[in-house]
Backbone bond lengths (Angstrom), bond angles and torsions (degrees), N, CA, C in turn:
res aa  C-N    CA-C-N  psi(-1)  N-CA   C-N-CA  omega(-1)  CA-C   N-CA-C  phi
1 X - - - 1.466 - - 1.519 107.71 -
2 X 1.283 115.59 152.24 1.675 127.24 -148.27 1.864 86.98 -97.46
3 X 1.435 113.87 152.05 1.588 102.64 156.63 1.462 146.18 -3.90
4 X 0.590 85.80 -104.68 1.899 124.62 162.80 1.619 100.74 -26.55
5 X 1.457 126.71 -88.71 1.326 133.44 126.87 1.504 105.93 28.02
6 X 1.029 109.44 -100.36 2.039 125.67 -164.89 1.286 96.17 -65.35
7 X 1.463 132.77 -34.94 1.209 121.88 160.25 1.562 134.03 -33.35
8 X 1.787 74.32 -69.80 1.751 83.99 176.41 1.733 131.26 -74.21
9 X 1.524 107.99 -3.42 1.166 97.05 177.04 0.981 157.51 77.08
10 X 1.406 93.65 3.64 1.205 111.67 -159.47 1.810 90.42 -158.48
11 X 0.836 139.85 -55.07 1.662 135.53 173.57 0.910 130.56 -37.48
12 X 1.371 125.18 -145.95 1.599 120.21 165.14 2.251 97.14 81.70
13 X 1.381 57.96 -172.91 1.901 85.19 176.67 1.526 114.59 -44.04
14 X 1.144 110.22 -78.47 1.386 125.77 166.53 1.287 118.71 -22.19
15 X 1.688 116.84 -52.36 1.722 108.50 178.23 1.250 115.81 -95.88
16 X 1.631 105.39 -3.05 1.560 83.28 174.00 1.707 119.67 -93.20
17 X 1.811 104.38 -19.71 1.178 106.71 157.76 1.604 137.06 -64.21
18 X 1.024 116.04 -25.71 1.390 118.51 165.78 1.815 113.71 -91.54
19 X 1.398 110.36 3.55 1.364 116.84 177.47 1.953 117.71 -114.64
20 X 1.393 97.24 -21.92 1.451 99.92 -169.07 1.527 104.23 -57.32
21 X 1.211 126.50 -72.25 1.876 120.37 -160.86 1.433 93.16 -78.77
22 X 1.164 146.80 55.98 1.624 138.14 120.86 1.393 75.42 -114.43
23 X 0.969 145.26 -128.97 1.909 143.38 -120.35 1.747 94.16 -43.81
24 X 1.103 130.73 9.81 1.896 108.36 164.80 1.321 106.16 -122.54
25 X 1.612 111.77 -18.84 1.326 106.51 166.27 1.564 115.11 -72.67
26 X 1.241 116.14 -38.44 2.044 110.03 157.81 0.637 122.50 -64.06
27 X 1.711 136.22 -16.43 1.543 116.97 -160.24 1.281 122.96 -34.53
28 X 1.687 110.54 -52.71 1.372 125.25 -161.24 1.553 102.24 -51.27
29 X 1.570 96.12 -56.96 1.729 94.89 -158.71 1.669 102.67 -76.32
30 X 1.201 115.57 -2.46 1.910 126.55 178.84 1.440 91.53 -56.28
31 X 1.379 100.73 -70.40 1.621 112.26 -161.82 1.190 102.85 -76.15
32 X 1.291 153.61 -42.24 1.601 136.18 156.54 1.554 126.90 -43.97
33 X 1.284 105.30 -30.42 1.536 96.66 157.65 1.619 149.86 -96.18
34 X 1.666 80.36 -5.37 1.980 104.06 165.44 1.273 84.92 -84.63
35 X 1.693 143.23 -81.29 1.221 125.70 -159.85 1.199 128.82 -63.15
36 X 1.676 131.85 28.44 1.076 144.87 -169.31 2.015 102.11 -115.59
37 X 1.184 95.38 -33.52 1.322 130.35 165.78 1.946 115.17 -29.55
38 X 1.645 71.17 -46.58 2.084 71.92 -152.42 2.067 81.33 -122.52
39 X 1.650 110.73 124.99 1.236 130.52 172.07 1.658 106.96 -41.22
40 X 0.882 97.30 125.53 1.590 98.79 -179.19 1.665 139.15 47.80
41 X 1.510 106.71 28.59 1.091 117.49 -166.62 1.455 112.95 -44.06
42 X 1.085 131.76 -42.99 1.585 129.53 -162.62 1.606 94.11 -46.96
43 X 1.859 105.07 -14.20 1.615 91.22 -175.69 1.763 116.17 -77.77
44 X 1.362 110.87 -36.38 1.485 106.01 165.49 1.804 132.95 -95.71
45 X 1.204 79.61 104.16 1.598 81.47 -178.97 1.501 120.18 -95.42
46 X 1.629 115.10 166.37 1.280 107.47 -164.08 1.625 128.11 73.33
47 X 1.752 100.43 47.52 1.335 98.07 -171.06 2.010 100.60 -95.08
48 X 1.685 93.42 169.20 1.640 91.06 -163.21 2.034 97.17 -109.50
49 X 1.287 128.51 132.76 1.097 120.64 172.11 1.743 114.96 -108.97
50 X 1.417 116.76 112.69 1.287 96.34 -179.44 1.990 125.23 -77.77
51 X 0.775 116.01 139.57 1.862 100.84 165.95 1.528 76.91 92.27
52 X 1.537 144.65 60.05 1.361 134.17 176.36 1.114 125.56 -110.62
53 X 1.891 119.81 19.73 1.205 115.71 168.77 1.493 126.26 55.32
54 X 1.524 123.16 -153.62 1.348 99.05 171.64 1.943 113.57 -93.01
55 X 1.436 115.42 65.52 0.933 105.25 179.58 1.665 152.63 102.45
56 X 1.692 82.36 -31.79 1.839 103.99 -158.78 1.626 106.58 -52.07
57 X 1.008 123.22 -9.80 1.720 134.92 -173.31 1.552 107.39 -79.18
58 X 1.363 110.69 -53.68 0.987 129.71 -151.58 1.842 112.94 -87.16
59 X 1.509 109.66 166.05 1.576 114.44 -174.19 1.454 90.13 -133.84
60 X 1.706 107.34 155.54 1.614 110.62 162.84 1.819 109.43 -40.79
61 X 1.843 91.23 132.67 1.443 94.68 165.68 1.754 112.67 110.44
62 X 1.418 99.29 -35.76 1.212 108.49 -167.25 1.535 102.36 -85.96
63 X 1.551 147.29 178.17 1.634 147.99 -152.05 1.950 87.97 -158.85
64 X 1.620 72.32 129.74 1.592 92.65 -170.19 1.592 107.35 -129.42
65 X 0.852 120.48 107.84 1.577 140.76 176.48 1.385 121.81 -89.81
66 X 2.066 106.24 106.29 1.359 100.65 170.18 1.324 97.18 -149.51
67 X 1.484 116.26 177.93 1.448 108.68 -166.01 1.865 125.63 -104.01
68 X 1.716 85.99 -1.63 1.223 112.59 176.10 1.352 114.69 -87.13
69 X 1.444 126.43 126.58 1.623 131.36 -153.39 1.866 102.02 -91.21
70 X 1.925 89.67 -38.94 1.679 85.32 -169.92 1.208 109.78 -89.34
71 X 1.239 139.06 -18.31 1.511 144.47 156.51 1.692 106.03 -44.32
72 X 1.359 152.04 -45.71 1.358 144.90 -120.19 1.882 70.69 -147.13
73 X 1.179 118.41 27.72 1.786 107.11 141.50 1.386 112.52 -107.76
74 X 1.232 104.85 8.99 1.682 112.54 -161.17 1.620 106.50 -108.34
75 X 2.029 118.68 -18.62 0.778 97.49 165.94 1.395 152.20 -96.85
76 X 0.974 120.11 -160.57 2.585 121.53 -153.94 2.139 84.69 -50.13
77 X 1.159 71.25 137.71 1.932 89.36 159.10 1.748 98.01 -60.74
78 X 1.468 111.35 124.19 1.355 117.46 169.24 1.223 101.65 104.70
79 X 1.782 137.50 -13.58 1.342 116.36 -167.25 1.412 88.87 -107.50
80 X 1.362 98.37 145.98 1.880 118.68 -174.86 1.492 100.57 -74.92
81 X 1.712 120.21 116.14 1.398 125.24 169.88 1.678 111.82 -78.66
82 X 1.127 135.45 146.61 1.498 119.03 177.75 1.506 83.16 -153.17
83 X 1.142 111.58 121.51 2.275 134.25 -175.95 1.768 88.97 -87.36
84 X 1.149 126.76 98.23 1.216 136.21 167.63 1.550 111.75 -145.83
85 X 1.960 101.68 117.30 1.474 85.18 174.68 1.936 101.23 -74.30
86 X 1.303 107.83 133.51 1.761 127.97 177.96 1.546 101.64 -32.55
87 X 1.299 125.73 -43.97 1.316 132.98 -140.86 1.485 92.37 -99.96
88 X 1.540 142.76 6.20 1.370 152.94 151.96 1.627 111.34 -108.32
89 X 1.299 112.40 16.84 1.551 102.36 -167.03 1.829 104.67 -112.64
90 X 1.620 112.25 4.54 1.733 103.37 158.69 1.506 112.34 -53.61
91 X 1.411 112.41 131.66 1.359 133.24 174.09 1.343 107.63 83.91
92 X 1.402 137.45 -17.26 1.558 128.40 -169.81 1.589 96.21 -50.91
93 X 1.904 114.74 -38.06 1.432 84.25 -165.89 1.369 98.38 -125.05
94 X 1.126 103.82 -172.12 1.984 123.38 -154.94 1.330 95.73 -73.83
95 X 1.418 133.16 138.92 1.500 115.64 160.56 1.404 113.60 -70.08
96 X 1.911 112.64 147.74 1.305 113.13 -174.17 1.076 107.17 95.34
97 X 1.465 143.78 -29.28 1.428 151.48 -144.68 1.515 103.61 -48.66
98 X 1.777 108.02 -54.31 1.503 118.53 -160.43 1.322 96.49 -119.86
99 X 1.618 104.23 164.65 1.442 122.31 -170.01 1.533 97.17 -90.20
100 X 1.638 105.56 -41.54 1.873 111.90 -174.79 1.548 103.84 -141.73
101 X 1.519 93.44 129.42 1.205 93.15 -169.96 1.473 113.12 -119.62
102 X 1.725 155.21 117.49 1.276 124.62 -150.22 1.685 108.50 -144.18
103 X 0.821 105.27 179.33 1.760 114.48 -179.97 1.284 101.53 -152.39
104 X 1.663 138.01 129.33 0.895 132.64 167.41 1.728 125.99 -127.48
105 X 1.170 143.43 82.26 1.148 143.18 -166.63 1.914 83.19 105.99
106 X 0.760 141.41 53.51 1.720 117.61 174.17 1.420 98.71 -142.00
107 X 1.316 141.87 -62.07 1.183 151.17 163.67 1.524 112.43 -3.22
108 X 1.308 118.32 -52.58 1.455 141.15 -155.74 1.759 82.00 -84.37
109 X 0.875 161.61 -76.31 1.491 157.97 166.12 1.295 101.01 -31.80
110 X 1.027 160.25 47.30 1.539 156.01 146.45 1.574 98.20 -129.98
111 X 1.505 110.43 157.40 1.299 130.79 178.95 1.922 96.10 -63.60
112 X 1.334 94.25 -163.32 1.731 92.12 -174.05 2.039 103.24 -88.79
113 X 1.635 93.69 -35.15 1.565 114.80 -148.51 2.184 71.38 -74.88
114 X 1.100 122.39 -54.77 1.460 121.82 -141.03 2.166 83.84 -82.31
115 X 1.461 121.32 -5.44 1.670 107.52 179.52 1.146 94.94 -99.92
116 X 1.238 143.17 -35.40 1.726 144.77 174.18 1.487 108.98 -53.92
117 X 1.573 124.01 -42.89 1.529 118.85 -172.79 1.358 111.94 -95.45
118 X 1.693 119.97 3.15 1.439 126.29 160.21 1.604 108.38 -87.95
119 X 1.048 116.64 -36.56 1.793 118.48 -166.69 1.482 97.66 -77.80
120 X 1.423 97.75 -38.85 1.683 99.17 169.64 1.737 136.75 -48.53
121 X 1.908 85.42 -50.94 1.441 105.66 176.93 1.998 95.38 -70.23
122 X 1.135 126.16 -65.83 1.328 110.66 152.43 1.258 134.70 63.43
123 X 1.711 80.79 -121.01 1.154 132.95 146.60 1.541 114.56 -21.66
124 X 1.395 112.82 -86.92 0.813 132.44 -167.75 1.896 107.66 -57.76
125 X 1.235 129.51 -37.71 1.166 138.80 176.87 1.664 113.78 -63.80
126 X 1.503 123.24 -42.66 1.219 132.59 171.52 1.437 126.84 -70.39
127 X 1.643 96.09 130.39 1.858 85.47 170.57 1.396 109.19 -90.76
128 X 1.224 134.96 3.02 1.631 124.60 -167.09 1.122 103.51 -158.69
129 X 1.195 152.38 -9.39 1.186 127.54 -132.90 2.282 105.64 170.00
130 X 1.374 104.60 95.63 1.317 114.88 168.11 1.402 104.56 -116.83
131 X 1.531 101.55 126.27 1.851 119.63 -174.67 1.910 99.84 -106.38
132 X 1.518 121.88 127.09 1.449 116.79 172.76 1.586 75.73 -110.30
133 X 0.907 116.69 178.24 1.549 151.20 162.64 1.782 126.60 -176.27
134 X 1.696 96.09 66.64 1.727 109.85 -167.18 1.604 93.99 -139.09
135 X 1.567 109.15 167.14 1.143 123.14 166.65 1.456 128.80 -57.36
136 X 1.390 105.73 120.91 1.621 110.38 -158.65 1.774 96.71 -117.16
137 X 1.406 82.92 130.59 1.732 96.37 -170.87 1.710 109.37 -150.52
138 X 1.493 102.84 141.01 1.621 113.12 -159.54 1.665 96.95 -54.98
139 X 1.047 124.99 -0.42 1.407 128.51 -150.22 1.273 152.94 -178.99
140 X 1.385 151.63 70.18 1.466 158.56 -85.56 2.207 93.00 -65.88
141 X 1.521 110.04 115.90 1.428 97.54 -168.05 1.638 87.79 -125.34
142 X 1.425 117.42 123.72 1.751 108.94 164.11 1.707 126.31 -71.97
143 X 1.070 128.81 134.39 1.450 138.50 -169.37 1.840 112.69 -114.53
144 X 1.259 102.56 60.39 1.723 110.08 168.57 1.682 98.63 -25.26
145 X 1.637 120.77 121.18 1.320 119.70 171.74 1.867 94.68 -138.59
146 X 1.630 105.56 137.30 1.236 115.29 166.84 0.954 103.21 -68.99
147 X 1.809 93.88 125.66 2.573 82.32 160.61 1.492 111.22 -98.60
148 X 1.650 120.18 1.45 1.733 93.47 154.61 1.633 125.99 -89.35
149 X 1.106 109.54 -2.43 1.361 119.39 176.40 1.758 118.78 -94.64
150 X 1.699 102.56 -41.60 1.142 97.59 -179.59 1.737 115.12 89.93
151 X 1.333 110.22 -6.14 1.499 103.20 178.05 1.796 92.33 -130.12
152 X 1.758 106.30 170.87 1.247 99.82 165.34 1.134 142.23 -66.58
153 X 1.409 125.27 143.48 1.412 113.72 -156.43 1.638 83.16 -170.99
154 X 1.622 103.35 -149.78 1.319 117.52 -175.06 1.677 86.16 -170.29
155 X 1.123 130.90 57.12 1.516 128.25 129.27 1.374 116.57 -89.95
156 X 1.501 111.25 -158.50 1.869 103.79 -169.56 1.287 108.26 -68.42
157 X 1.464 107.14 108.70 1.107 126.19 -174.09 1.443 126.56 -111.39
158 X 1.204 115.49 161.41 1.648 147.35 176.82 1.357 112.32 -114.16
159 X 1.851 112.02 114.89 1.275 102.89 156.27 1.535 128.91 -85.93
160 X 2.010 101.39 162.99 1.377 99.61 -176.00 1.614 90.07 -145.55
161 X 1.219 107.46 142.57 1.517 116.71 177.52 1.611 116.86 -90.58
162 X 1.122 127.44 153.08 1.511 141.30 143.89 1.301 102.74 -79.32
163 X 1.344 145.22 146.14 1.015 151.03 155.74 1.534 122.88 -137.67
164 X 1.047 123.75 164.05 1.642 140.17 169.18 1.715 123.87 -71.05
165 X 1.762 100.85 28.69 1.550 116.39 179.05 1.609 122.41 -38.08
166 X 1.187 109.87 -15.54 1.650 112.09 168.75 1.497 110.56 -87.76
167 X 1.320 120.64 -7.29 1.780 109.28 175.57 1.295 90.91 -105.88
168 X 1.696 139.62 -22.57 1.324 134.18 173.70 2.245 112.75 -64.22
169 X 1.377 86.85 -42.71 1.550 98.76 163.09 1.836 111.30 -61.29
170 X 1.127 114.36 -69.00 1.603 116.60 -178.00 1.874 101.28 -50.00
171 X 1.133 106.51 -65.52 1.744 108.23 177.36 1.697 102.45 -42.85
172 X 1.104 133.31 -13.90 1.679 121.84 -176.96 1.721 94.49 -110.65
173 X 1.175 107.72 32.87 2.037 92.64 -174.15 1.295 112.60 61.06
174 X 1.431 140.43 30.26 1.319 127.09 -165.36 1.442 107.49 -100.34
175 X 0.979 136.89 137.08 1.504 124.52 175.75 1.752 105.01 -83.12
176 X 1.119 137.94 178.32 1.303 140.04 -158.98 1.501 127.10 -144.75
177 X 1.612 134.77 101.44 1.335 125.66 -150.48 2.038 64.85 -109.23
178 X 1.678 88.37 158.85 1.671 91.04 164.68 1.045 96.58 -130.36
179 X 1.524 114.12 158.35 1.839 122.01 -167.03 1.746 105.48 -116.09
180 X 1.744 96.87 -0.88 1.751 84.27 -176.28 1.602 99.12 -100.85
């Protein structure tokens, strides 16, 4: 198991096998409803997803960042794989680089200090456009999750937080669309 991975506790083999045919059976409607997201997207292309698994977010062209090597052979012909655990990746890229830049379910697997200096870096990486799609909570909350089961529990487990990702967004200069 890759970095990042053994970190979280929850990855690896195990979740992607009990996870692969639901995230490829959505892909389609995954990525039609993130790119529904941002006004006229067909206008920015080449968006970057961090924590992107094998892909399912993503379209040819676009750079997908995860820290798992054998997962990111799996993703779309044309989408850029880059093996980076996220939580070493301030400065890898240019500020401005991307038009949209996103994390979805990944955030919540990082400590608090290591999801603030990614949303930050972010931030800072995007010209238009930062996508969260994680558990949003008035307030830093821990979530005991089994990783042979995959649901919450308290077998061998992986933590994952709820957090207050809209004051982590406002704290990075972000302006804020809400989807509920």
């Amino acid at each position: 198991m890759d970095a990042l991975a053994a970190y979280m506790g929850i990855g690896g083999k195990k979740y992607w096998e009990r996870n692969r045919k639901v995230v490829l059976e959505s892909r389609g409607k995954r990525i039609e409803s993130l790119r529904s997201l941002v006004p006229g997207y067909y206008q920015y292309p080449a968006w970057l997803e961090f924590g992107c698994g094998i892909g399912a977010n993503l379209l040819p062209g676009d750079v997908g960042v995860d820290a798992d090597r054998r997962i990111l052979k799996e993703v779309p012909e044309g989408v850029i794989p880059i093996c980076l655990d996220a939580r070493l990746a301030y400065g890898i890229f240019m500020p401005n680089s991307f038009s949209v830049v996103l994390s979805v379910g990944f955030l919540m697997h990082l400590l608090q200090s290591e999801a603030n200096a990614l949303v930050l870096d972010m931030a800072r990486i995007s010209r238009k456009y930062v996508i969260l799609g994680e558990y949003e909570a008035e307030e830093e909350k821990d979530l005991l999750w089994d990783s042979e089961t995959g649901k919450q529990g308290d077998g061998p487990a992986g933590l994952l937080w709820e957090r207050p990702y809209r004051h982590m967004m406002a704290d990075a200069g972000l302006g804020l669309v809400s989807l509920q």
